[in-house]
Phi, psi and omega in degrees: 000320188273349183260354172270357161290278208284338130293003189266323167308255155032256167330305184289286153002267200310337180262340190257006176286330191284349239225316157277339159285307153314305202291319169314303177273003179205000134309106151356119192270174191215348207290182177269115185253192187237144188255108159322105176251147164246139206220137191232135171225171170270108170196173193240189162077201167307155222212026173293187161317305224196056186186121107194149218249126184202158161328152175246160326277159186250126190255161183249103180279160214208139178199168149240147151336138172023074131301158203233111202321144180069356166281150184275161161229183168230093188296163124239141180274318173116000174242024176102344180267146140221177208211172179234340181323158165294302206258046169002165128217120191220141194263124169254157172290288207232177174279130197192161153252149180235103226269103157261130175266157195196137176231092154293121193239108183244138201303339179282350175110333194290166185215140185228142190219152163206191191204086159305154164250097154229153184269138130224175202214160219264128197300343182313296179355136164342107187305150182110209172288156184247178170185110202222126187277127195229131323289152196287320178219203195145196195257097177309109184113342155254347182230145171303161155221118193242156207214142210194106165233199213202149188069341183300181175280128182297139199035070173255131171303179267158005181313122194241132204218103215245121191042083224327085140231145170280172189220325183171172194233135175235162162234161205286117152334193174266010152227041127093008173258130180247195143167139182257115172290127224203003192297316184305316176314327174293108165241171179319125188213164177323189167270154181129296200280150211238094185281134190257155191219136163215200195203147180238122010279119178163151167234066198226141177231107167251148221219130145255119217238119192277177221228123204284160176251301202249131159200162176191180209243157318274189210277321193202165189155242169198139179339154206140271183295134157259145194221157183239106193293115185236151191197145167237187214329091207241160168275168186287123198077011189235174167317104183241110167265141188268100163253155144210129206069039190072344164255141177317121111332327203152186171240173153202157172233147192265163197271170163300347163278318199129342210250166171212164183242032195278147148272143171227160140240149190294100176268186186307070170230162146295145003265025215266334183296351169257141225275149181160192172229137174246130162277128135008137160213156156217191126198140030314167199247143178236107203253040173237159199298164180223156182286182188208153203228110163260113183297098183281357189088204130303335163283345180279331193271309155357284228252359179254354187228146188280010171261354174246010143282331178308304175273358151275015181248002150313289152354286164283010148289308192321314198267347154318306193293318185266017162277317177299274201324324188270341170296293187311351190252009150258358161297319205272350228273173175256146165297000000 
């Protein structure tokens, strides 16, 4: 008996040493490599990373490097766009840097991910420095910002200054190109409103203007009611719970932007049942202005949603049906 244990020990030893070694060998690796992108515009002036003045719009072709037959990708552009393409071709507008991101999903499972910067700035511009906020607007406190400038004298400081107080000093490469990251600086303001950034040595002045985190359609109505919830810089892929006036709406999930589209109904709770204007909520909590839902009350709701017509004619059969039934039994009933 004991020597059919310790063969039984043995064997099991040998299938989970072998079991760990398939796995080793013929699991699919996941870790994250770096993906080379190459990236071609039409442009003019300098021929940096990020420092040239070329025409608006620019189209861009986008690739990687040693791509590997069957793999998928995932583009970001860096303007709010993405693509599945291998090989892109995506047009930008305005002047900005512009962070493209890439996710290779390679058929064996492994994933190599990568990232570029490039700038360009508008042949209009001042001859001299350039200087530009990417993006000029958004949801403050949630999205990057970056504040970037071109032409200055290679490796010249720089003070850089947002509603003239500096925030920090950078120095210009070797063609006289900079760029600051500014997100932390940015806190939550009205919709509107306008942080201005300027840079010494310079007078060229740029501004970013934020952007509501919640707004949806419609504006106002009654328990009830369906509205469609639109939320922004959110992280990608993840979860959003929806209040509104302190009661739940719902969930939603965000796209590979950050943003979500959900429709709700407004439900029967207190207080949406009383006539008032209520706020938007989430959470993660979105500290850029939100929207507001004016609440007409429960009698608004009566005459606006077809399911309480639907269950007041359920009723009135319901109530049909035992007023007959009580009529036939006193017809049928002995004197």
């Amino acid at each position: 008996m004991l020597f059919h244990l310790k063969q039984s020990r043995s064997l099991a030893g040998i299938i989970v040493a072998c079991a760990i070694l398939g796995a080793t060998l013929f699991v699919p690796a996941t870790n994250a490599t770096t993906a080379n992108i190459k990236l071609s515009v039409s442009r003019s002036g300098d021929l940096n990373t990020f420092n040239f003045r070329t025409y608006f719009p620019i189209t861009a072709q986008i690739s990687v490097n040693n791509s590997a037959a069957g793999s998928t990708y995932f583009w970001q552009f860096g303007d709010g766009s993405n693509s599945t393409d291998p090989a892109p071709t995506h047009v930008y507008r305005t002047p900005c840097v512009y962070n493209i991101q890439v996710r290779v999903t390679v058929s064996n499972g492994s994933i190599r991910s990568g990232r570029l910067a490039f700038g360009a700035f508008d042949t209009g511009a001042p001859q001299g420095r350039t200087l530009t906020v990417c993006p000029p607007q958004g949801t403050a406190g949630f999205i990057p910002v970056e504040v970037a400038g071109g032409y200055f004298s290679a490796n010249q400081q720089v003070n850089v200054m947002m509603d003239g107080a500096s925030i920090g000093t950078v120095t210009a490469g070797k063609g006289g190109d900079w760029i600051l990251d500014v997100s932390s600086y940015l806190t939550p303001a009205p919709n509107g409103t306008q942080y201005t950034f300027t840079t010494s040595p310079s007078s060229i002045t740029r501004a970013f203007t934020t952007l509501e985190g919640i707004r949806a359609t419609p504006g106002s109505g009654a328990p009830g009611t369906t509205v469609q919830v639109e939320g922004r810089s959110y992280l990608p892929y993840s979860t959003v719970l929806v209040y509104l006036g302190g009661a739940s709406l719902g969930t939603a999930v965000t796209d590979e932007s950050g943003s979500f589209l959900s429709s709700f109904q407004i439900p029967f709770v207190s207080p949406l049942t009383q006539g008032g204007t209520y706020p938007y909520a989430t959470f993660p909590p979105i500290l850029g202005s939100q929207a507001n839902f004016a609440s007409s009350g429960s009698l608004g709701a009566l005459f606006s949603s077809w399911w309480w017509w639907l269950l007041l004619i359920v009723l009135a059969l319901v109530a049909a049906y035992l007023v007959r039934r009580r009529m036939r039994r006193r017809v049928v009933s002995p004197s």
